[in-house]
N, C-alpha and C positions, 0 to 999 in steps of 0.2 A: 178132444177136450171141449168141454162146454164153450160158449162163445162168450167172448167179454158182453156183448149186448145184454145176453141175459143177464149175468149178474148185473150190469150196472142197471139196467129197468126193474130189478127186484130190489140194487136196491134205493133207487129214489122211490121207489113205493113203500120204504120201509120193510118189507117182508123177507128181505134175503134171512134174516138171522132166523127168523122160523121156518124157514123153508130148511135150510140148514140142521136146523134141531131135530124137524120134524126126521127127516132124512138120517140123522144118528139115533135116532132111536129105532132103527130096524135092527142094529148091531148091538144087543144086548152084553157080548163081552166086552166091547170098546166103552172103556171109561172117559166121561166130558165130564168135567169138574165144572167148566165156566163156557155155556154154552157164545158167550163175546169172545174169548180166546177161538174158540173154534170158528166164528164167524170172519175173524181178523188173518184167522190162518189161511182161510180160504182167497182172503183178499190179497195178501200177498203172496201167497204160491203163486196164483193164474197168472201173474205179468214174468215171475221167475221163470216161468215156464215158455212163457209166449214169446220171450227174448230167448231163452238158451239154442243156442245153436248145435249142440252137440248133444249125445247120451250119455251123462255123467251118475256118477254112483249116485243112488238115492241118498243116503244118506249124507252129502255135498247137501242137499237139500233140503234137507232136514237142521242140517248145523245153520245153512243158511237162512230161515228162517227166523229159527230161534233169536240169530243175531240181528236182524233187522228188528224183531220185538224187544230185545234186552235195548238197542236204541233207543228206539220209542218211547219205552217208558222213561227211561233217563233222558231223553230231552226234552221230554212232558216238566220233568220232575225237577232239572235244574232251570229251565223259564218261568217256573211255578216262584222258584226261590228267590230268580233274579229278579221279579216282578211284585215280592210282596207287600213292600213300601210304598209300592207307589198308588196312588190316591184311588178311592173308589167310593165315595162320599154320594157321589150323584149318579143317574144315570149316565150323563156323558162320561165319566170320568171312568166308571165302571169297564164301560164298553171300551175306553179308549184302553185299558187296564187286560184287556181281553184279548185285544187285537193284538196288544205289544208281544203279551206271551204265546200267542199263537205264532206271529213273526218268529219270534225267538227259536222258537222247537223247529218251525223249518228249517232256521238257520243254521241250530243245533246237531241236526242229523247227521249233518255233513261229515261232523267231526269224529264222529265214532262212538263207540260204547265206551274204551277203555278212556279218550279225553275227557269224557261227561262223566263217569265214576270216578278219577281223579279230581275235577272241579267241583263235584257236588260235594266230595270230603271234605275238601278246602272250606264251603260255605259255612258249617258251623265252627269249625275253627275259630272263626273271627268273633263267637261269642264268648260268653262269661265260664265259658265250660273249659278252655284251653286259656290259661291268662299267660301273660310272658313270664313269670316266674315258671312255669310247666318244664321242667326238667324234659332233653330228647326221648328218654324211653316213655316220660307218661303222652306225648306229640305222638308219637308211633302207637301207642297203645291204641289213643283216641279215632286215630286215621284206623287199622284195625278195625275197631269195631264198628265206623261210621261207612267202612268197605263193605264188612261184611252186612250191615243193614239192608244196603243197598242192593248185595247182591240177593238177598232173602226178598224183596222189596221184587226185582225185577223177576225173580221165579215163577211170583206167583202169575207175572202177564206170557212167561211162555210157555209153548204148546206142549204138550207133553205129544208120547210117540204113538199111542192112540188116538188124541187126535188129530194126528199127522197123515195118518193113516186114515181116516173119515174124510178127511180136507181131500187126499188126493181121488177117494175113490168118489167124491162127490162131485171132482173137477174130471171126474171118468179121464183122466193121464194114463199114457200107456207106462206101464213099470216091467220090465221084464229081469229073466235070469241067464247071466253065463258065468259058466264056471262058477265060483262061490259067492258071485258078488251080486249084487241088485240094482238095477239103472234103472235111471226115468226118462224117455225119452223128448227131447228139447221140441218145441213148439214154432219155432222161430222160421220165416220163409226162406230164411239164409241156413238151414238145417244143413249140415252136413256128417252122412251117415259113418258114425265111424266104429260101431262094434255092430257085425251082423250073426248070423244063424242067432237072434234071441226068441225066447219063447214068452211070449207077451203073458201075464196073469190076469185071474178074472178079479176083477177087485170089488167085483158084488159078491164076493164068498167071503164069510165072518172069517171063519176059516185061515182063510190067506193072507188075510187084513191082520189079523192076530200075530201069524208067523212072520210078517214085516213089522210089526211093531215090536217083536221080543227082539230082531235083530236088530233095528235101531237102538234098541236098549244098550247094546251092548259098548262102551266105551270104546274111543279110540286108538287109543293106548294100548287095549289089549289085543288091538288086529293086526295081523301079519305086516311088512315094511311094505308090500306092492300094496294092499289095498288101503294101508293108509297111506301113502302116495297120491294113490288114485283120489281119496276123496281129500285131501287138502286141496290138489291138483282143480279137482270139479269145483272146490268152494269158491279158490281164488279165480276162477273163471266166471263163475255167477257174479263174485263181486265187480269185478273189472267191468261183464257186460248192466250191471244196474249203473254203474258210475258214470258209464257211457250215457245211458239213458236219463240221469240225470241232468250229465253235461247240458246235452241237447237241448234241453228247454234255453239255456242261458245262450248256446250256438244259435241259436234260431232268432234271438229277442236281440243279438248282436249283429245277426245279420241283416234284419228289420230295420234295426237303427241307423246303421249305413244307408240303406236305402230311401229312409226318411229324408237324412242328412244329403243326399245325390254325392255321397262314396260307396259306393258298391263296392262291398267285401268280399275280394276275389278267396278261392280256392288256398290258395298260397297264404291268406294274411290271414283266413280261420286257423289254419293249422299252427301259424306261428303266433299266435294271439292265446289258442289253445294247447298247446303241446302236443299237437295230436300227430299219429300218424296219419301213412295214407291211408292205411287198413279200416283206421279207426273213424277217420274223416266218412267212408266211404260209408262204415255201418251206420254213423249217424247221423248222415242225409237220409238215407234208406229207413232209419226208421221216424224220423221229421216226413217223409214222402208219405209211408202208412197211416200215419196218425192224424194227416190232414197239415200239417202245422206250416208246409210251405209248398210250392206249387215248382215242375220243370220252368227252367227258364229255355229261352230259343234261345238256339246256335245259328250261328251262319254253315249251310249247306254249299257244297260243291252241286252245282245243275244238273251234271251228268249225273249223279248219286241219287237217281231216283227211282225207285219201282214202284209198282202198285201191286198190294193183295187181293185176292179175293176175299169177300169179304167174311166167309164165314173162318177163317186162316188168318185174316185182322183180326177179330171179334176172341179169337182164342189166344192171340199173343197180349190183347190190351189183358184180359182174363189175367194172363199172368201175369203183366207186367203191375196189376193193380196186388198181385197177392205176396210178391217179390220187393214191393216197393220201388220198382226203377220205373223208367221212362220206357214205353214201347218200344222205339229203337235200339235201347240198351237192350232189351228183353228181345227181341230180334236176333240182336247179333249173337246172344249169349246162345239162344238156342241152334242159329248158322255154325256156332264154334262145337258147340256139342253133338251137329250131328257131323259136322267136317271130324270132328275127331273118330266117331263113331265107324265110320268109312275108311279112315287111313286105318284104324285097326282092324280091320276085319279085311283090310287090302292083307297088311303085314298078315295077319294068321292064317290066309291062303295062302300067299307066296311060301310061308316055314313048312305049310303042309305038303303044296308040289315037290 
């Protein structure tokens, strides 16, 4: 997969969206209606991907997508609403006008698609259009068609499956096949491989790009009960691991703040402050460690506990331990566990074979 580097140096140069464009128009059958859609798709696939730990049906990825744009716009859309009163006379006032709704839509996201298309209905309600005389069916009516607006509203900001299919094969993601289904494989250094024999596709073929996008076409609804298992299954997995990844900024800026304060936020008081499991705790220090956002702290050492590497067998554990997100000793022991495993099975499959 391309490296986040690059995109993000194209795009504080401004040029990601034309490098992009430029890039779809090698595929003459893949239709981009809004070359910004395809440019936003691209932006959020790469972290989908860079967190997924697993190989989940593409189309998990697809849906997921889309839902993080159907957000967007409606948290654009209801900070726009909640902010339109208020003064913008001057430039201060302007800016200060700008900033609130910008606030807002962060804030906004959190809550979902379906709470911000419920509240954005509610907004005009309160105008001259619904009065309290409004009998319940003409209330329902109005909610109706101020849904449906909405939903027409956010269509036009999601990808369509052409270019979903641009977006992945420009983020060069492996997508393979087994059996009847289509996966993408997860990016994440916490990967764990869990459908193998797949036969990876070339996604420089218009070709193949085409024949993934008629199968994303194809609705939910009408797919067999295992493989729509599978891809609700893969969605609510994407979603749990971005929520993670969300949390984390606020886990890190809490655990900061204790340390400002000289109460150091042990282990125990993230979790119970956060709801978090261990599992969960553990992914997002790991990925707080990757992203820079906090640094190993020292333990106290037992003395006899010590060895020394050589140093090119150092140089290859720190390697991974930076690509892993742990601390080298963790990245040590993990790999002492894996090759002690390694060895007691291949004791065991001598012994069965004597």
């Amino acid at each position: 997969m391309r490296a986040a580097s690059e995109l993000r140096e194209s795009k504080a140069k401004g040029t990601l969206g034309k490098q992009i464009l430029v890039f779809a128009q090698g595929f003459r059958s893949l239709l981009v209606p809004s070359p910004e859609v395809l440019a936003e798709t691209v932006v959020i696939l790469h972290p989908l991907v860079a967190l997924s730990d697993k190989v989940l049906p593409l189309k998990s990825y697809f849906n997921m997508v889309q839902q993080v744009q159907r957000t967007t716009h409606l948290a654009w859309a209801l900070a726009q609403a909640l902010t339109k009163d208020l003064p913008a006379g001057t430039p201060a006032e302007a800016k200060a006008k700008a900033e609130r709704a910008a606030a807002l839509e962060v804030e906004l996201r959190a809550k979902g698609a379906v709470y911000l298309a419920a509240t954005l209905a509610e907004e005009p309600k309160k105008s001259t259009r619904v009065t309290a005389q409004a009998t319940p069916e003409q209330r329902a009516a109005v909610e109706r068609d101020l849904l449906q607006k909405l939903d027409q509203d956010a269509q036009r900001r999601l990808c369509t499956e052409d270019v979903f299919m641009v977006a992945c094969s420009f983020l060069e993601v492996e997508i393979a096949k087994q059996g009847s289904v289509y996966y993408l494989k997860g990016e994440s250094p916490d990967f764990k491989e869990t459908k193998k024999n797949r036969n990876p596709l070339n996604l420089s073929d218009e070709v193949v790009l085409k024949t993934l996008s008629s199968g994303l076409a194809r609705p939910d609804e009408e797919r067999g009960a295992v493989e729509r298992g599978q891809i609700d299954s893969g969605f609510n997995h994407l979603v749990r691991l971005n929520k993670l990844h969300l949390t984390m900024t606020e886990v890190v800026r809490w655990i900061k703040e204790g340390d400002q304060k000289n109460t150091p936020r042990r282990k125990i008081d993230v979790r119970k402050h956060f709801g978090l499991s261990h599992t969960d705790y553990e992914r997002i220090m790991s990925m707080a460690r990757r992203e820079g956002m906090i640094s190993f702290r020292n333990r106290k050492k037992d003395p006899s506990n010590s060895y020394v590497l050589r140093a090119k067998n150092h140089q290859r554990v720190v390697e991974y331990a930076e690509k892993f997100g742990h601390s080298p000793q963790k990245t040590l022991n993990k790999i002492l566990d894996d090759f002690f495993d390694l060895i007691e099975k291949r004791r065991e499959k001598s012994t069965v074979g004597s």
